[in-house]
LUMVODREN-41818 format. One line per field, with one value per residue (C-alpha): residue number from 1; residue in three letters; x, y, z. Coordinates in nm, 3 decimals, m for minus. Layout:
N
pos (NUM/...)
code (ala/...)
u (X/...)
v (Y/...)
w (Z/...)
***
This chain:
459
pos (1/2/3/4/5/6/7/8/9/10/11/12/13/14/15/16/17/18/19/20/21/22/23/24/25/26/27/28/29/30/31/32/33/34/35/36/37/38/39/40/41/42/43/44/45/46/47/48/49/50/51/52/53/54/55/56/57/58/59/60/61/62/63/64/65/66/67/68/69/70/71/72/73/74/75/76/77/78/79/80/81/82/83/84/85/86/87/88/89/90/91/92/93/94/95/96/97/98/99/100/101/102/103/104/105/106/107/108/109/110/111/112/113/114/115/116/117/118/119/120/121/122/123/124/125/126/127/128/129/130/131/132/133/134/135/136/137/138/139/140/141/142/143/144/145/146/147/148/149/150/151/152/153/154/155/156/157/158/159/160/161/162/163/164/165/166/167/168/169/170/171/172/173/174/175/176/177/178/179/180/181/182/183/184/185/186/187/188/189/190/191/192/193/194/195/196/197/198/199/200/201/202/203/204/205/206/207/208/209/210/211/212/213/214/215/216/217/218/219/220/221/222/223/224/225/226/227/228/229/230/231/232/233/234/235/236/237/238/239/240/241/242/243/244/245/246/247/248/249/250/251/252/253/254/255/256/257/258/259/260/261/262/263/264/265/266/267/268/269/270/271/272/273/274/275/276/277/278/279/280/281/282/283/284/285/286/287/288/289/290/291/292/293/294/295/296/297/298/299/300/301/302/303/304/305/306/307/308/309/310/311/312/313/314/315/316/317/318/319/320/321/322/323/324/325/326/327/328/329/330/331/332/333/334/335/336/337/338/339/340/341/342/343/344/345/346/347/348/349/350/351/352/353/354/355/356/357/358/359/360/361/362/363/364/365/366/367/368/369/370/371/372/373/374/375/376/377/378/379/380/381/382/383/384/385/386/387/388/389/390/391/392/393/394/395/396/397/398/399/400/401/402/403/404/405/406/407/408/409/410/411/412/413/414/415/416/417/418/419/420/421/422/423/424/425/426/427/428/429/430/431/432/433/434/435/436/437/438/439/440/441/442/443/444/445/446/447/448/449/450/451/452/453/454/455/456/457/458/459)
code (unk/unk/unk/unk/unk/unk/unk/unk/unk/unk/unk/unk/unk/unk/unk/unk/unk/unk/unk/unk/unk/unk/unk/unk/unk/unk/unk/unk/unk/unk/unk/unk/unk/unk/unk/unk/unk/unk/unk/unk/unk/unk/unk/unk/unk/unk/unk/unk/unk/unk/unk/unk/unk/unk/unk/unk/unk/unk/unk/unk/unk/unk/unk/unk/unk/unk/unk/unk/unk/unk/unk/unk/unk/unk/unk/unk/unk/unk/unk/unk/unk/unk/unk/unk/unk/unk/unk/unk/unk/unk/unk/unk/unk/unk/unk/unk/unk/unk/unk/unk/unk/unk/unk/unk/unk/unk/unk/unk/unk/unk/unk/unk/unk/unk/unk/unk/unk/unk/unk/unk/unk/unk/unk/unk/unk/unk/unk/unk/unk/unk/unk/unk/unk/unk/unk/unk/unk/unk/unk/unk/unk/unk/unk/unk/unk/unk/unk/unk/unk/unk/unk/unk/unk/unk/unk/unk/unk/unk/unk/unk/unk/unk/unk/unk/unk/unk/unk/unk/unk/unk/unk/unk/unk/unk/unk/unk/unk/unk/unk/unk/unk/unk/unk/unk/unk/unk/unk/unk/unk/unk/unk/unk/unk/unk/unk/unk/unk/unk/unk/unk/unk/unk/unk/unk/unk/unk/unk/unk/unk/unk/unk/unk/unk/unk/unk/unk/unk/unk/unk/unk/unk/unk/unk/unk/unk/unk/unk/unk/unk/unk/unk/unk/unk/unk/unk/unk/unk/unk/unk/unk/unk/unk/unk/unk/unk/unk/unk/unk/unk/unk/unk/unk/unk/unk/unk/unk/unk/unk/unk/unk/unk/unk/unk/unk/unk/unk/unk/unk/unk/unk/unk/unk/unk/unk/unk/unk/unk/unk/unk/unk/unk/unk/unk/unk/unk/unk/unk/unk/unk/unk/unk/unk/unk/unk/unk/unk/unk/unk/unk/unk/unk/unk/unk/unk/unk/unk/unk/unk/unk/unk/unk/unk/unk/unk/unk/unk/unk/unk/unk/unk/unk/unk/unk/unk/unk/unk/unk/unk/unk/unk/unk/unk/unk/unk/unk/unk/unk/unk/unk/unk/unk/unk/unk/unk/unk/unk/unk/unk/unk/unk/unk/unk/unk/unk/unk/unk/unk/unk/unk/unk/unk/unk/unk/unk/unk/unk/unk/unk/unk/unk/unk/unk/unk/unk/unk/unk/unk/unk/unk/unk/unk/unk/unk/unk/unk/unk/unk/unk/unk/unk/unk/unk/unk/unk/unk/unk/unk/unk/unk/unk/unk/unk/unk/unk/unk/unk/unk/unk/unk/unk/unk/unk/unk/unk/unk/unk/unk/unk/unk/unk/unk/unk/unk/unk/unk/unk/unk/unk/unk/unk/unk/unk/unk/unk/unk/unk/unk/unk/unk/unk/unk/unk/unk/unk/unk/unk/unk/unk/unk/unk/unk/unk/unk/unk/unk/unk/unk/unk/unk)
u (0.675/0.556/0.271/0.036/0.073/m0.275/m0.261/m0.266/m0.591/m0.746/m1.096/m0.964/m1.188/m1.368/m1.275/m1.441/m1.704/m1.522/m1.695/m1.590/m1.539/m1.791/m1.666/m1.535/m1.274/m1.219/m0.871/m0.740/m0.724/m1.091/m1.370/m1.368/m1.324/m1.343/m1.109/m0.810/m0.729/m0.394/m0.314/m0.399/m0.081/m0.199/m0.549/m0.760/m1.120/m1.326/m1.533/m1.900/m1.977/m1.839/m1.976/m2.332/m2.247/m2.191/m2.480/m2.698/m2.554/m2.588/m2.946/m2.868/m2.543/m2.513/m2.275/m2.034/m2.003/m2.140/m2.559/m2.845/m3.033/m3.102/m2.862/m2.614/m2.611/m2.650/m2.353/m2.130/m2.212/m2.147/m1.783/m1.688/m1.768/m1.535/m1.269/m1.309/m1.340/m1.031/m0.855/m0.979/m0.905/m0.522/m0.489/m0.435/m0.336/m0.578/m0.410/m0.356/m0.506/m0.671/m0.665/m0.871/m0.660/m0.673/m0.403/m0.111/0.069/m0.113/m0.048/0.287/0.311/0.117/0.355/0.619/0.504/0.429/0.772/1.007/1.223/1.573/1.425/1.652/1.481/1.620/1.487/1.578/1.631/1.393/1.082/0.753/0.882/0.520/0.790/1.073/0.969/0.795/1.038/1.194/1.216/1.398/1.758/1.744/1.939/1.877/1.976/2.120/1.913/1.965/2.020/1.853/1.618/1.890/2.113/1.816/1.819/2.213/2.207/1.902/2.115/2.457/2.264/2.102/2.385/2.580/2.349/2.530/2.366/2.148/1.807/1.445/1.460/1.221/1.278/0.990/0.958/0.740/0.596/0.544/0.741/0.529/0.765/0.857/0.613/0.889/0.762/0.995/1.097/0.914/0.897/1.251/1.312/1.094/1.251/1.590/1.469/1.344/1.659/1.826/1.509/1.373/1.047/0.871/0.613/0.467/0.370/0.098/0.000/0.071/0.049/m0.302/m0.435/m0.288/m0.206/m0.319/m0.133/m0.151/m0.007/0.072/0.221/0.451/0.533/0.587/0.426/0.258/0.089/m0.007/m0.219/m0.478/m0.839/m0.767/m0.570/m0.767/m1.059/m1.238/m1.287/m1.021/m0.989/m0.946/m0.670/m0.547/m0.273/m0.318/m0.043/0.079/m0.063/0.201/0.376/0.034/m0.107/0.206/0.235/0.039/m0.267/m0.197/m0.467/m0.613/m0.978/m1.294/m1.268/m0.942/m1.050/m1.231/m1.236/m1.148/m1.162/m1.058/m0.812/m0.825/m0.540/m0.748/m0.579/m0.714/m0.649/m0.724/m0.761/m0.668/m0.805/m0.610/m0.782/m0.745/m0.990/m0.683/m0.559/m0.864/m0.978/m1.270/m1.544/m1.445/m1.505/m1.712/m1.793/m1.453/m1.458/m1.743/m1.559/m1.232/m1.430/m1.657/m1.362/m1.186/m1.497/m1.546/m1.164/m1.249/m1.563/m1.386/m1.139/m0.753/m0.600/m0.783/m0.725/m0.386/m0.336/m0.520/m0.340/m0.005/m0.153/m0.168/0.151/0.319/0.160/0.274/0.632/0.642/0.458/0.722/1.026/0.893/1.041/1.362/1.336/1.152/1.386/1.191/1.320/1.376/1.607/1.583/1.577/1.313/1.282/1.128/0.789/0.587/0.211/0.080/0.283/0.570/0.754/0.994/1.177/1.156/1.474/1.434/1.106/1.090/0.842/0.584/0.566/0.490/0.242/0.101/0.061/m0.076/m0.380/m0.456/m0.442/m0.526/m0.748/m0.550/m0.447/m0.091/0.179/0.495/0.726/0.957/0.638/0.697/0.987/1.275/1.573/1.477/1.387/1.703/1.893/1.683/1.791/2.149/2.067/2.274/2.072/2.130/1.938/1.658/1.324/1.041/0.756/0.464/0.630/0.850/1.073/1.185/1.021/0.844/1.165/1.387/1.516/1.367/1.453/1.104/0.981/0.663/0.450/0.133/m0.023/m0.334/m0.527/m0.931/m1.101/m0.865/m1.020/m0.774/m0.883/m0.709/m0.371/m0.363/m0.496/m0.138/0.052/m0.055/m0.011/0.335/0.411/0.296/0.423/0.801/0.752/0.561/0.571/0.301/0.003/0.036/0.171/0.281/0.410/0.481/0.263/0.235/0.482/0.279/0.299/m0.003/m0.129/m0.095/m0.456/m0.513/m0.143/m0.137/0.208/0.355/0.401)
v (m0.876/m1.254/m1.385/m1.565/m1.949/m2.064/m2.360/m2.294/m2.468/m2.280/m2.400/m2.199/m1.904/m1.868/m1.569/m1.309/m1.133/m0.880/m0.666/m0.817/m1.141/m1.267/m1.013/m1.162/m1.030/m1.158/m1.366/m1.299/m1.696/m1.641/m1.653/m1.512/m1.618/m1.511/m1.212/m1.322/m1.011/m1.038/m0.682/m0.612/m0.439/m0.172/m0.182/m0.427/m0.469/m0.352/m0.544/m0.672/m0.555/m0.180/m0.147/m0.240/m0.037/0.267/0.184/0.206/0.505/0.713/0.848/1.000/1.198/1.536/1.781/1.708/1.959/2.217/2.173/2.190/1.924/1.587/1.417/1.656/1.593/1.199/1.226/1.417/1.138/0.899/1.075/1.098/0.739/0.622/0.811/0.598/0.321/0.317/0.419/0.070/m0.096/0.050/0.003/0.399/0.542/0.761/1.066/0.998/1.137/0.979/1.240/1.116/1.225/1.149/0.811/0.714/0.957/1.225/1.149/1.113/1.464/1.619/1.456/1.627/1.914/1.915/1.770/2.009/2.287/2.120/1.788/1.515/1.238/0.860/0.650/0.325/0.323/0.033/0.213/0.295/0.661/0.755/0.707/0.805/1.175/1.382/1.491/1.761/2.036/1.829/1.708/1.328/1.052/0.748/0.429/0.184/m0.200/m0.431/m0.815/m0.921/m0.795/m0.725/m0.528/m0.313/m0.235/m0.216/0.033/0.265/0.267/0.321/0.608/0.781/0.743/0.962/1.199/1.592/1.825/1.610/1.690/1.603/1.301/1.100/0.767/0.632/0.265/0.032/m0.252/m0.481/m0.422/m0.358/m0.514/m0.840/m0.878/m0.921/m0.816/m0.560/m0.548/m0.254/m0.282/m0.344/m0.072/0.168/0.064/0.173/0.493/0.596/0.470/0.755/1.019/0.972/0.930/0.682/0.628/0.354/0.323/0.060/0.034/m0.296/m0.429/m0.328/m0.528/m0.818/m0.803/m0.677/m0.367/m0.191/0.117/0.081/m0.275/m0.171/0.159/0.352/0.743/0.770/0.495/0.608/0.362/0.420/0.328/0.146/m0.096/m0.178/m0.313/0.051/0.274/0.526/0.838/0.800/0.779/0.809/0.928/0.819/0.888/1.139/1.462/1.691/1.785/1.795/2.004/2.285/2.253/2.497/2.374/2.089/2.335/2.623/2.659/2.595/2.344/2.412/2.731/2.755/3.170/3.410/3.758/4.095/4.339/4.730/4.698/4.555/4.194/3.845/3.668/3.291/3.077/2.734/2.387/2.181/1.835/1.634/1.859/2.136/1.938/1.856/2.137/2.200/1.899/1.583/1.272/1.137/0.823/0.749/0.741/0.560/0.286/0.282/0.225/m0.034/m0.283/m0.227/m0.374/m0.657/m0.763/m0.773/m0.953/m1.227/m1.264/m1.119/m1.431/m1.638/m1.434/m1.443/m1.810/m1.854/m1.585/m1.775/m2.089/m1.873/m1.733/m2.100/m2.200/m1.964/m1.929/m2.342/m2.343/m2.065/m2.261/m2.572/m2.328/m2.288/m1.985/m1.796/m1.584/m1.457/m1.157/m1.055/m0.839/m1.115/m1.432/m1.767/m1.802/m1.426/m1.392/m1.194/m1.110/m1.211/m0.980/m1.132/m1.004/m1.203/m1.223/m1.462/m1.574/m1.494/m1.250/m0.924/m0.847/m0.653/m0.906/m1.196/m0.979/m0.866/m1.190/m1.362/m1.120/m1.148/m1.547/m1.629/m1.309/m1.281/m0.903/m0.877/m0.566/m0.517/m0.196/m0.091/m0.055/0.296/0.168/0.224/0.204/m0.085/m0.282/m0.164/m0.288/m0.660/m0.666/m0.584/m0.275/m0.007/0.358/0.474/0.119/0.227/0.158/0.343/0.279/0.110/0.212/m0.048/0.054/m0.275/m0.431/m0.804/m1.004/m0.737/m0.727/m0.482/m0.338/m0.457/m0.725/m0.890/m0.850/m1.093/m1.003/m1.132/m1.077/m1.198/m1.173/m1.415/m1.751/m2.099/m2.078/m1.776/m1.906/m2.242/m2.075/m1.838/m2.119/m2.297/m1.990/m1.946/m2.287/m2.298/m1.930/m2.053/m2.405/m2.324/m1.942/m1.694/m1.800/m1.431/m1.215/m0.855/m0.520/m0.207/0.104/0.405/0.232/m0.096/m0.426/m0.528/m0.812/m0.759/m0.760/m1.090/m1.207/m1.527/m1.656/m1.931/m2.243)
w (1.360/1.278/1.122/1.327/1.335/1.322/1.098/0.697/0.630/0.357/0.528/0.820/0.640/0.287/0.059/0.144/m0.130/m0.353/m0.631/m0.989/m0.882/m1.166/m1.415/m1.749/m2.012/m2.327/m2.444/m2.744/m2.835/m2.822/m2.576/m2.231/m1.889/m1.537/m1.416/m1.211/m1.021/m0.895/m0.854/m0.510/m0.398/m0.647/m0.557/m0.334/m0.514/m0.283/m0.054/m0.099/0.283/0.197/m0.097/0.040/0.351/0.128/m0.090/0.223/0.363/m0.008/0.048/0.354/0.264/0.376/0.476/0.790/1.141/0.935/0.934/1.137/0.955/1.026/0.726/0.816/1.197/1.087/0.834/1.109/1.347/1.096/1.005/1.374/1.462/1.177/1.332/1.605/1.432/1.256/1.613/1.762/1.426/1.457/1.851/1.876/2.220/2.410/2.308/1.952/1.649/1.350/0.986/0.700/0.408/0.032/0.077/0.199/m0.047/0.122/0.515/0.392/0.248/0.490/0.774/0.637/0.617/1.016/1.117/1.328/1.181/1.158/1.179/1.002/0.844/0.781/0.543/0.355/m0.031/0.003/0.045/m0.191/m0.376/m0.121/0.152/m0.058/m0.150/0.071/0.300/0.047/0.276/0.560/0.606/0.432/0.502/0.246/0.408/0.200/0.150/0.432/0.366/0.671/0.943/1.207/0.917/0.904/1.266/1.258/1.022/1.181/1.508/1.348/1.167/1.459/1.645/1.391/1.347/1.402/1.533/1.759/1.761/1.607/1.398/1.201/1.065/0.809/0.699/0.542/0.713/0.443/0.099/m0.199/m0.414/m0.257/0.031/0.298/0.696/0.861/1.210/1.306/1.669/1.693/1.459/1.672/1.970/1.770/1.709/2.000/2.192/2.031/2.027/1.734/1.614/1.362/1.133/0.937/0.609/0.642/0.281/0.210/0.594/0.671/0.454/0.509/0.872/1.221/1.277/1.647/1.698/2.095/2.070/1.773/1.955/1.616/1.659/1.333/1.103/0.703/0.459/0.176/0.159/m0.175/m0.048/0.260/0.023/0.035/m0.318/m0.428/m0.231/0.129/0.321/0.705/0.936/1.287/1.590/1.782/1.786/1.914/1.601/1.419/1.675/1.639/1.273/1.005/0.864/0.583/0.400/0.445/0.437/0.614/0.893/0.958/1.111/1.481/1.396/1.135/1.199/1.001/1.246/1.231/1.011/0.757/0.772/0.919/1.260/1.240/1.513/1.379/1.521/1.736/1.661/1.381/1.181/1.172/0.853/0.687/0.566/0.273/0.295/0.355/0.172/0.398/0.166/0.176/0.525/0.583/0.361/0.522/0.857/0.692/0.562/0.900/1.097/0.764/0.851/1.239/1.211/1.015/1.236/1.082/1.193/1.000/0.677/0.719/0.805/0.429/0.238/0.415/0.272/m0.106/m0.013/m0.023/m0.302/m0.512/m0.373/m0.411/m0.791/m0.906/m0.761/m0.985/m1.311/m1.251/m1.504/m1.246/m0.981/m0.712/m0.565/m0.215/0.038/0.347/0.196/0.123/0.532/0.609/0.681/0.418/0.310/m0.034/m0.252/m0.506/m0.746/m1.017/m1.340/m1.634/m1.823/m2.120/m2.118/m2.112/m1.816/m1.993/m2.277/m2.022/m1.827/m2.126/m2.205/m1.879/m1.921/m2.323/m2.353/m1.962/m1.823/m1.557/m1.374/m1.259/m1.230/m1.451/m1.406/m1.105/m0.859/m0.782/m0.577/m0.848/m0.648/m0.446/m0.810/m0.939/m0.620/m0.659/m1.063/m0.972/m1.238/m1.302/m1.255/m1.517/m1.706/m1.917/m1.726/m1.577/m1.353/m1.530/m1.868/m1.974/m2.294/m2.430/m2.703/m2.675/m2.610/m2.512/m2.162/m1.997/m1.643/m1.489/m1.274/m1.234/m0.939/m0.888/m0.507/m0.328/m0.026/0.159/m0.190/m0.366/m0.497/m0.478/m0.880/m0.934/m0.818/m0.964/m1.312/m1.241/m1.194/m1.498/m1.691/m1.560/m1.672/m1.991/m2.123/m2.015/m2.184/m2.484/m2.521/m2.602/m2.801/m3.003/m3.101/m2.882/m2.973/m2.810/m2.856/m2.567/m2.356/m2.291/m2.439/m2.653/m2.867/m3.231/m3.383/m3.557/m3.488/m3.336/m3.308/m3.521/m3.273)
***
């Protein structure tokens, strides 16, 4: 996978409208400013165009395939033509299915709960714990971190190839890191797995976003992401691919809409005749807001045109990468190397700060929104930090006190809603905290750095 080459002229598109893009905080040095939010790898702000669309849809919500009424037959129409909407958006295959879930976490889980008895499942220590976890009840082999793109590969095929007893396989991979942004070879890695039968899905978390993903041309079976990453509200989900396994597998859940027909036998217990579309795993009523959303920011990103997006976030991506090379106490970390393409997701160290202190203090004396922890990726941090396991550190609950090291990084990510303002204002943050140092003064309290009350530091 490559990014697209248009040229990286930020007037190649505009921003696009985010909610809380006027919202001010205040600074501890006094006065407020505009919110930099430059935590999109956790969650996107949502999108002008899907809030609105969701604001115009509110008055009309009713309940989906299960009413006679005109809001209900409106709201079913409504749910079923985002289904197809995120199917075009994702390139699906005639035959494949698209299941709104809860998020990424969710089509995950409920994945693995529909794979094969016996089925072993290959994944790299590299991957978002989302990607990690879920496959408890399966046979697991965690592949170690490549160095390069084609070590990746390498070690897929060397894995498949020693896989005893042969038979159903699964490998699961990320397309775009969530700690350092890095692109991974996914067709060639689906292309490895399916030269030895096995079958792949995506986690598209961090890659829908930020690039055009297509199910066909990649050839991977299964693709997972979240709403809340895609520039939708919390709470939606999808996993779109092939629906054999889903098909054959128990219901995710239990409940109505799973069901096509429930009825009592002489012997006093219940037949059920489960669905075999995509409604078999989502049972109960479905958050058909959500859905609506996740189909709204997938048309927003079409109409502006994906390429040009991500010629501008490659344009932010350079900047950044080039303003944090300018302090040579800044290491940037990455698996592949400065040459491999990635989206707009970094992650780095200070010498000298611990990595809560300095995020703690890019939002109290700049107003600016950025990630510090292990990114719910622990081993792959710890493999980046050269860390030993056993290191104290935690995800999002960083132990050492201000000017302690700590086993954390820093992540600052951006996507379509970013302003040029935001980045430069990062930069010269950067710059100044390693030069001069924090303006106050930070403790630790709950497990998360904090400015002391009053305490401005003595400069």
């Amino acid at each position: 996978m490559s990014v697209p080459t248009a040229a990286l002229d930020s007037s190649v598109c505009a921003p696009l409208p985010v909610l809380g893009q006027n919202v001010t905080v205040p600074l501890v040095t006094g006065g407020e400013v505009t919110y930099a939010a430059l935590d999109y790898a956790a969650s996107a702000p949502a999108l002008q165009r899907v809030w609105d669309d969701v604001a115009a849809y509110a008055p009309y919500y009713g309940s989906v395939h299960r009413g006679a009424g005109y809001l209900s037959q409106l709201s079913t129409d409504l749910f079923e033509n985002s289904r197809r909407t995120v199917a075009e958006f994702l390139g699906c295959r005639a035959d494949d299915q698209v299941v709104f879930t809860r998020s990424t976490t969710d089509s995950l889980n409920l994945l693995a709960a529909a794979i094969p008895a016996g089925c072993q499942v290959f994944v790299y220590e590299t991957e978002h714990h989302a990607s990690l976890l879920p496959w408890r009840d399966a046979r697991v082999t965690y592949l170690d971190a490549p160095r390069t793109p084609g070590q990746a590969v390498e070690t897929l095929e060397r894995a498949l190839a020693d896989r005893d007893p042969y038979g159903p396989a699964l490998v699961c991979v990320t397309g775009a890191s969530n700690v350092t942004g890095e692109l991974w070879p996914v067709r060639e890695l689906a292309a490895a797995a399916h030269a030895h039968g096995a079958r792949i899905v995506l986690d598209a978390a961090q890659l829908a976003p930020h690039h055009p993903v297509d199910i066909a041309e990649l050839d991977v079976d299964w693709v997972a992401f979240s709403g809340h990453k895609l520039y939708a509200p919390f709470g939606s989900g999808v996993l779109a691919g092939r629906a054999d396994w889903l098909q054959s597998a128990e219901p995710y859940l239990a409940g109505g809409g799973a069901s096509r027909k429930v009825a009592r036998r002489a012997d006093g217990g219940v037949d059920v005749d489960w669905h075999t579309t995509a409604a078999r795993h989502e049972a109960g009523s479905p958050n058909v807001i959500g859905v609506h959303s996740i189909a709204s920011a997938c048309k927003a990103l079409t109409e502006a045109g994906f390429d040009s997006l991500v010629a501008r976030e490659q344009e932010l991506v350079s900047r950044v990468r080039e303003g944090l090379a300018e302090v040579p106490e800044v290491r940037v970390l990455s698996l592949f190397g400065d040459d491999a393409p990635r989206v707009g997701v970094i992650s780095f160290v200070v010498r000298g700060w611990n990595s809560s202190h300095f995020a703690a203090a890019l939002s109290a004396e700049y107003g600016i929104g950025v990630r510090d922890g292990l990114f719910c990726a622990h081993p792959l941090v710890r493999t980046l930090l050269g860390s030993d396991p056993q290191d104290p550190g935690e995800c999002g609950a960083p132990e050492a006190e201000p000017g302690e090291r700590s086993l954390n990084a820093i992540r600052v990510s951006f996507g379509a809603g970013t302003p040029d303002e935001h980045i430069d204002r990062f930069l010269r943050a950067v710059t100044e905290l390693v030069r001069e140092g924090a303006r106050w003064n930070y403790r630790t309290e709950d497990g998360r750095c904090v400015p002391d009350r009053g305490e401005a530091a003595q400069v």
